[in-house]
N, C-alpha and C positions, 0 to 999 in steps of 0.2 A: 735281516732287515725288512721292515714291512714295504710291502706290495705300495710302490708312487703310482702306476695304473694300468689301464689295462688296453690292450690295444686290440679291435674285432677288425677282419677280416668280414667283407658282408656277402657274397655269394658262397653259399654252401655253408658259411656257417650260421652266420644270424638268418639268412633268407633260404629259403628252398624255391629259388629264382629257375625262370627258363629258360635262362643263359647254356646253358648245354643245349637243350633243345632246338636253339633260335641257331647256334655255332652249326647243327649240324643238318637245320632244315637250309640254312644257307647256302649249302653247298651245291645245289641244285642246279644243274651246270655245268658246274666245274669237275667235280667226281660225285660218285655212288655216294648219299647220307648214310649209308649203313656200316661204311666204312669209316664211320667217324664215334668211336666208341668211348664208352665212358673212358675206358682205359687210357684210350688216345689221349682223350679231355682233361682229366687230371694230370697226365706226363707233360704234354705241351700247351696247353693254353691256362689252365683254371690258374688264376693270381698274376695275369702277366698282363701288359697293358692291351690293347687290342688288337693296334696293328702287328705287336711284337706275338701275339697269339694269335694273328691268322698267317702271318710269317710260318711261323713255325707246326700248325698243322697241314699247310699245305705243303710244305717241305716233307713233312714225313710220310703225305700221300700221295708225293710224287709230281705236284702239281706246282709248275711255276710259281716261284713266289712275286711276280711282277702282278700277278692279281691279285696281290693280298689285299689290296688298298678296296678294289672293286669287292673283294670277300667280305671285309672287315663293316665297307658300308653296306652292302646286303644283312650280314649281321645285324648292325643298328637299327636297320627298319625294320628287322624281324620281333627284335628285343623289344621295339617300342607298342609292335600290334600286341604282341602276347603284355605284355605292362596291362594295357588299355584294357586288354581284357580281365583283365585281374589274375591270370596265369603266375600267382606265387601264392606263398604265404609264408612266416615266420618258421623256426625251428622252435617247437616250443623250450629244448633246453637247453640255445643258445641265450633264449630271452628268461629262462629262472636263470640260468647265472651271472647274467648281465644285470637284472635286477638286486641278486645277493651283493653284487660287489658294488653295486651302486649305493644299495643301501649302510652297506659298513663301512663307507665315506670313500671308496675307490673311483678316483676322474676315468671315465670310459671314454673311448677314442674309437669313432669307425675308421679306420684305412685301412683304404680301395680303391683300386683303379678303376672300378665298375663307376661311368656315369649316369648309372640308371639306378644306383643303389638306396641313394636320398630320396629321390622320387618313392621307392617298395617302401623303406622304414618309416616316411612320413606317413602314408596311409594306412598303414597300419600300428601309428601312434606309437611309433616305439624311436625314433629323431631324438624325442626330449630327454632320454635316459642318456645321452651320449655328449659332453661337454664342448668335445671335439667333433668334427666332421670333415675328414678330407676323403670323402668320396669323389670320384674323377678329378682327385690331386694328380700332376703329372710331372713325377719329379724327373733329372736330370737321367737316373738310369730306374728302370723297371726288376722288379723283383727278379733273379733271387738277390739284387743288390739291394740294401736294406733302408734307402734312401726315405720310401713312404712312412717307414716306424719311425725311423730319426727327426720325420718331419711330426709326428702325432706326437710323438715322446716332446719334442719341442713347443707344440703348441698348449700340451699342459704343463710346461716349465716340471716335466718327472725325467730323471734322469734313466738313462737306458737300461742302466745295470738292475733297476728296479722295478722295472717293467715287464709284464707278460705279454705276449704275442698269441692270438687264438686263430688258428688256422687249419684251413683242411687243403691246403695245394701243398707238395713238397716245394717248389718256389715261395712262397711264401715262408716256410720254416725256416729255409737255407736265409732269407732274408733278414729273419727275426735273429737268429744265430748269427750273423755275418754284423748283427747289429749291437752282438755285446745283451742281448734279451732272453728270458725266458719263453720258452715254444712252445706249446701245447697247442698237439696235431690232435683234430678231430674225424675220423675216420668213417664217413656218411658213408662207406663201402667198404667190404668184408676187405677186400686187394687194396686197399688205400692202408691199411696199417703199417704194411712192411714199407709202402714206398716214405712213408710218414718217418717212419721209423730211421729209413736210409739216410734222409734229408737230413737229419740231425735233430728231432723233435726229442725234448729231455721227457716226455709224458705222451701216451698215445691214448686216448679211449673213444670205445666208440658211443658212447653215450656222455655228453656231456656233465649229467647229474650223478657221474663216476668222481668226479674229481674234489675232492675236499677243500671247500671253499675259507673256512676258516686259518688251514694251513696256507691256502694260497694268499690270504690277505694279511698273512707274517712273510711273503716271499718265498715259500716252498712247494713246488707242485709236486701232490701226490695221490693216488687211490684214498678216497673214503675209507 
């Protein structure tokens, strides 16, 4: 059945955001930032909404989660300096395949819980390819419950079953799966494949211009 749309995920994959960065200069205080590793980043925080991601990295670092709340706004005003300062920029092969599927009549959809997402993709002019926008959408439950796809799949009236999901968190995959969707995990890191892979991702690659876009816009992900 052909491809109803497509649904992005925007830190880590459309953005090379400094949302890691900002998660783990925030810590400062609370415990050592060095102990906050990519590894950590993609297991418990990357795709999950924010308070529910400093919950749960301060959990695994040992540190009361009664400050998650004082963590989480530390966070935000980290996320917001490095914004300002222009601390991101695009993936470039998130944006050629988001332009491919755009162009072969595919409705694109940002959902994310990042509400600093809109703000990266408008300046760097890339908002207008995307029909949909539920960037800092905040649905009932947070990934890996599939709530944010159901809500983007909903808002281009495309049914689930004919959707792709484009993500680089295992919570995110588990979501897109848990949502009746096609998953295709992007793996910005060499240890992100297997976790990709674990979560339930039917497609792993670590370059996005791996994936054969024409199949995908019949509904089939696969290798070029």
């Amino acid at each position: 059945m052909p491809l109803a749309a497509a649904l992005f995920d925007a830190d880590g994959v459309l953005l090379d955001s400094p949302h890691e960065r900002a998660w783990r200069e925030a810590l400062a205080g609370l415990a050592d930032p060095a102990r906050f590793t990519t590894a950590l980043y993609q297991r418990e925080v990357a795709g999950k909404p924010r308070l529910d991601g400093a919950r749960a990295a301060l959990a695994a670092l040992g540190v009361p989660v009664e400050r998650a709340e004082d963590y989480a706004a530390r966070k935000q005003a980290m996320i917001e300096q490095l914004i300002a300062a222009g601390a991101f920029a695009a993936w470039p092969d998130a944006v050629t395949l988001a332009r491919a599927l755009h162009a072969a009549g595919v409705p694109l959809a940002v959902a994310s819980s990042s509400h600093n997402a809109a703000a990266m993709l408008c300046r760097l002019d890339l908002l207008a390819l995307f029909a949909a926008d539920l960037s800092g959408h905040a649905p009932a439950h947070g990934k890996p419950a599939p709530d944010i796809f159901l809500a983007a799949a909903a808002a281009l009236a495309a049914p689930p079953a004919r959707c792709v999901v484009v993500e680089d968190a295992p919570s995110g995959i588990a979501a897109a799966r848990a949502g009746g969707m096609l998953a295709l995990g992007i793996a910005r890191h060499p240890a992100d494949v297997n976790l990709l892979e674990r979560a339930g991702a039917h497609l792993v690659v670590r370059d996005l211009a791996e994936v054969d876009v024409t199949a995908l816009t019949q509904g089939t992900l696969r290798h070029r």
